[in-house]
Steps between C-alpha positions, in 0.01 A plus 500: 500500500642841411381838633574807290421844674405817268272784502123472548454689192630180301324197332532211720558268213817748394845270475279192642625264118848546664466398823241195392767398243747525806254288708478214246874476438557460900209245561626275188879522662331386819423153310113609416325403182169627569492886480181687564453886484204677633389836500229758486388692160818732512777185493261343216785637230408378139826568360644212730263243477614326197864509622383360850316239329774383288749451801232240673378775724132514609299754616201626634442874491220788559388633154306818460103504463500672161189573317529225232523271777278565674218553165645115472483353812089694527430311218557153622212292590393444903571114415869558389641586807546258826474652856778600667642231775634705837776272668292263768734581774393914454112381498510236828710728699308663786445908481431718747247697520517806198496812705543704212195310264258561826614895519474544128140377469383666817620865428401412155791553282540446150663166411628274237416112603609203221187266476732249239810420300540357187811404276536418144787495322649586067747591309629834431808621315655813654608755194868483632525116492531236241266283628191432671477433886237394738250789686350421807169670514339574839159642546414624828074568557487765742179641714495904587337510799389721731431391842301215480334612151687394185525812263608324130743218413793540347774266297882588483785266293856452645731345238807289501753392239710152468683241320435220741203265324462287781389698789089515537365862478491462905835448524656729268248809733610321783904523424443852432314564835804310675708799370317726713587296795809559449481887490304446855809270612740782424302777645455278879837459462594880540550598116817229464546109569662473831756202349621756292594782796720545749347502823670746800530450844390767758791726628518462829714800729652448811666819749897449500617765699302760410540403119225293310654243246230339238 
């Protein structure tokens, strides 16, 4: 993992083919055969994909929700696409109680629920790349509600790009969700893996004579 610091005024995908070219070249010295790169919509870089491809390397990337997209994935039929399947050990685990849900619907806020998910999945060559690859298509149906009253329903699409065939449409959402876990992992870690820093000791002062050594 690599961090690069710059200004907040930057793209966050700026100099990222460098250090992901950097990434694959030390995980293949380690002895692995199996690379996988993930990323959100900025890291999906067209220009790269072929070349990634042709060195064995798979990926599974955020792509934009651009109009022609979206006018293609609208015009699918209901029966095309399969529900989306949350990991069993995120549905049987035990919640508290939602604070927040209870406060929103009393004090009857405006809010954005999803009622269902939906994946389907086709091809789609990027104008930068030689080839076709794999999109990942995920509807979300959402609910505006009010309170307790439901205002309108609304759909949004969230879009993913890959050259790996043999994931399900689950999985390939799902491996792009377990990049956000990662970002989490980071931030509870303090903004840098704690393997990777150097860890001081407390100073501790003691009186000598009037003088205080550290």
């Amino acid at each position: 993992m690599y961090l690069a610091n710059r200004p907040g005024n930057r793209p966050s995908h700026e100099g990222v083919t460098e250090l992901f070219d950097r990434a694959i070249a030390l995980v293949r010295r380690g002895g692995f055969t199996d690379v996988l790169l993930r990323g959100g919509a900025d890291f999906s870089l067209t220009t790269e994909l072929d070349r990634w491809s042709d060195a064995g390397v798979r990926f599974v990337l955020g792509y934009d929700a651009r109009a022609n997209m979206i006018a293609q994935a609208g015009r699918v039929p209901d029966t095309v696409y399969q529900e989306l399947e949350r990991r069993a050990e995120l549905e049987l685990r035990a919640r508290p109680e939602n604070v927040k849900d209870r406060i929103v619907r009393e004090r009857e806020y405006k809010v954005i629920r999803t009622t269902s998910e939906e994946v389907f999945d086709f091809e789609y060559q990027p104008v930068s790349c030689r080839r076709p690859y794999r999109i990942v298509a995920l509807r979300k149906n959402l609910s505006i509600e009010r309170g307790e009253e439901a205002l309108f329903d609304d759909v949004r699409y969230f879009f993913f790009i890959t050259n790996d065939g043999d994931l399900s449409c689950t999985e390939v959402v799902q491996e792009a969700w377990q990049r956000c876990n990662q970002e989490n992992l980071i931030a509870q870690l303090k903004g840098g893996v704690r393997d990777c820093r150097r860890e001081t000791q407390p100073s501790v002062r003691r009186s000598t004579g009037g003088r205080r050594v550290r």
